[in-house]
Every structure is written in structure tokens, then in C-alpha cells.
C-alpha positions in Angstrom: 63.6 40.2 -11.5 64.6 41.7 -15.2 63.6 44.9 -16.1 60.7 43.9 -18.6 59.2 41.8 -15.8 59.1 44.5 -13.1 57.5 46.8 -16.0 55.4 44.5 -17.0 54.1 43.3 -13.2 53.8 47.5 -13.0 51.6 47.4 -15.2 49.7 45.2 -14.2 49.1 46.6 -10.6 48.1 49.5 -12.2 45.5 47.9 -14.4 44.3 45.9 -11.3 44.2 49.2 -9.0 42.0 50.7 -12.1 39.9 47.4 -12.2 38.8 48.0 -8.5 38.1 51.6 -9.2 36.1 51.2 -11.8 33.6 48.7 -9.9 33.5 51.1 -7.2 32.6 53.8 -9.8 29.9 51.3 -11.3 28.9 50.9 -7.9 28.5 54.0 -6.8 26.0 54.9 -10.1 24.0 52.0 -9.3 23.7 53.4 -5.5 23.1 56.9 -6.9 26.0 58.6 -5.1 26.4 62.1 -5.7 27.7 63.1 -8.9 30.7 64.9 -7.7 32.1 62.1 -5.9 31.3 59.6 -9.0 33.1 61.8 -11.1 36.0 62.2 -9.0 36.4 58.4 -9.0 36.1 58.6 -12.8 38.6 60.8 -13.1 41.1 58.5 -10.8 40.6 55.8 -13.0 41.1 57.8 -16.0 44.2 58.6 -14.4 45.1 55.4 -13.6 44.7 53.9 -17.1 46.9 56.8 -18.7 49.6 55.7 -16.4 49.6 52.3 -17.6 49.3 53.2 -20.8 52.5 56.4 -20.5 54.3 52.6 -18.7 53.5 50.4 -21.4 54.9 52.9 -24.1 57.8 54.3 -22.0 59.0 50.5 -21.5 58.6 49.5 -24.7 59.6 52.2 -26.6 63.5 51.4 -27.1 62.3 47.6 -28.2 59.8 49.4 -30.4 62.5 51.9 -32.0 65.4 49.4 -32.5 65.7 47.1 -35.6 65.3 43.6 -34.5 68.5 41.6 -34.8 67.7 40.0 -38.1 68.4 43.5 -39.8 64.7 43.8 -40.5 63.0 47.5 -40.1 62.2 48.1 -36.6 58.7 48.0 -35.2 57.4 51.1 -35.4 59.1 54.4 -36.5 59.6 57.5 -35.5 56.2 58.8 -36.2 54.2 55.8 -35.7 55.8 55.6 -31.9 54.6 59.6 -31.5 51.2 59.2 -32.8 50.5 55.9 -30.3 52.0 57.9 -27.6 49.6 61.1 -28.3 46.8 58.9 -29.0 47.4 58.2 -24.5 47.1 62.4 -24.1 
């Protein structure tokens, strides 16, 4: 398996796992659990989608730095890649 296709199957596990704990939030609100533990469970999948997101821009971020092999300008630059990683904080 390459690199880019373990990162990117990483990914999506942890998308998946955030799926699943958002419909057990959703669920829980519709039950009217108590608001500590539906917050708690927020917060995991808060946590969860940060950490794809940090995965996404941590794998991608030499690809997104480098000037594609035509010679063109590369993707994003220096700021750009900053200000879409702090837009994740």
C-alpha cells in the first residue's frame, strides 16, 4: 500500500469513526440523555473531525508546497497552507 493510500484510507476511518459518533450524539438528544454525556460525545466527534482534518493537511502539505512538474506555481503558498491549517484550530 503507497503512502497516499494508507493516508488517505486513515482518513477515512477516521471520518467513518466520526460518522458513528455523531448518530450516537443525534441519538442520544432525541432520547434526552443527560447533557453532560451528550456533550462529551460532542466533543469526541469534534475531536475526531480535527484529526482528519490535521491528517488531510499534514499529508498533503508537501504536494501542496511543491511546484507541480510542469514549472507552474505550486498549489498553495506559504501563507495560504498556514491559514487552511489554522482555519482546523
Amino acid at each position: 500500500m503507497s503512502d497516499d493510500t494508507a493516508a488517505k484510507q486513515a482518513v477515512l476511518n477516521r471520518l467513518r469513526r466520526a460518522q458513528g459518533q455523531l448518530a450516537g450524539v443525534i441519538a442520544m438528544v432525541e432520547a434526552e440523555r443527560d447533557c453532560r454525556e451528550v456533550v462529551t460525545q460532542l466533543a469526541a466527534v469534534s475531536r475526531a473531525l480535527d484529526r482528519a482534518g490535521f491528517k488531510i493537511v499534514a499529508s498533503r502539505m508537501r504536494e501542496c508546497m511543491t511546484a507541480p512538474e510542469d514549472g507552474g506555481t505550486p498549489q498553495l503558498n506559504e501563507q495560504e497552507l498556514e491559514k487552511l491549517f489554522l482555519s482546523l484550530a
